[in-house]
N, C-alpha and C positions, 0 to 999 in steps of 0.2 A: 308420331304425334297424332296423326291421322287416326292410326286404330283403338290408341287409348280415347278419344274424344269417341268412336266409334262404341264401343265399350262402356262408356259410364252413360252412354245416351240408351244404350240396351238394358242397362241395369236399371235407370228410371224410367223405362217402360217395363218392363219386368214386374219393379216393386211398387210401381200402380197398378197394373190389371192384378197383382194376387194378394194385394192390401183385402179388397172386399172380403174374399175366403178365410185370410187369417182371422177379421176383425168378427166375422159371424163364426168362427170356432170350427170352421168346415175342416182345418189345416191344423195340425200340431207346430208348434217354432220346430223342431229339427224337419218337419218336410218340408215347411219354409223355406229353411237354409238350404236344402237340396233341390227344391226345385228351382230357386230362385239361382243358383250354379250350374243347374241341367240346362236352364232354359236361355240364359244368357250367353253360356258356351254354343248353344243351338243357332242364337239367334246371329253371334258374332261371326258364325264359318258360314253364314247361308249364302249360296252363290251370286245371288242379287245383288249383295250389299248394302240393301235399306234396312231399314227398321219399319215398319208398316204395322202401325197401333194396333189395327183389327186383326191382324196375323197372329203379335203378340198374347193379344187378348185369348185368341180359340188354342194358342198352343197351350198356354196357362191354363186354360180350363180343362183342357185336356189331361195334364197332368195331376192337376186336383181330384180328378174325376178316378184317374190311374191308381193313386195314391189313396183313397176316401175307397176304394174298391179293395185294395189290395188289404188294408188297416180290415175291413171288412170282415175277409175270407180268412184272415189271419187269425181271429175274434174265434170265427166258429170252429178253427180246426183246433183251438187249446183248450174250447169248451168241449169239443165231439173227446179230446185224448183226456179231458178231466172226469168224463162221464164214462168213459171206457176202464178207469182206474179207481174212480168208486166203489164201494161194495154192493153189491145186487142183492136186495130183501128177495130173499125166498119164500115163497107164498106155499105151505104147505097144504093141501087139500086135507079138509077133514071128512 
């Protein structure tokens, strides 16, 4: 009983500190769902056993920060393989 009350206490802090991200479009809904699973499993096995708002808060960010980077790098490497598979104008000297 204990851990499940443990657990839905972690989930609404969770789904308060990474509400702002989704609501400003920082977050797609599938990183939501996974970070909002990453983060909560995280917060559930910590050896403390609290829940500490402002802990919550910076691990959150972190992960948006993880996620908003990764989305990122991912952008430029299927633009670098779309531009690589392009045709190349040949500039013929006259």
């Amino acid at each position: 009983m204990m851990k499940l009350h443990m657990q839905e206490r972690a989930i609404e802090e969770v789904k308060l500190a990474i509400k702002p991200f989704y609501q400003k479009r920082d977050i797609t809904k599938e990183e939501y769902k996974e970070i909002l699973r990453k983060a909560v499993q995280k917060v559930c096995h910590s050896k403390s056993g609290e829940i500490n708002p402002v802990k919550v808060a910076n691990l959150v960010k972190a992960y948006v920060d993880k996620y908003k980077h990764a989305r990122k790098h991912k952008k430029e490497e299927t633009g670098q393989i779309q531009q690589a598979d392009a045709p190349k104008d040949s500039q013929t000297p006259m």
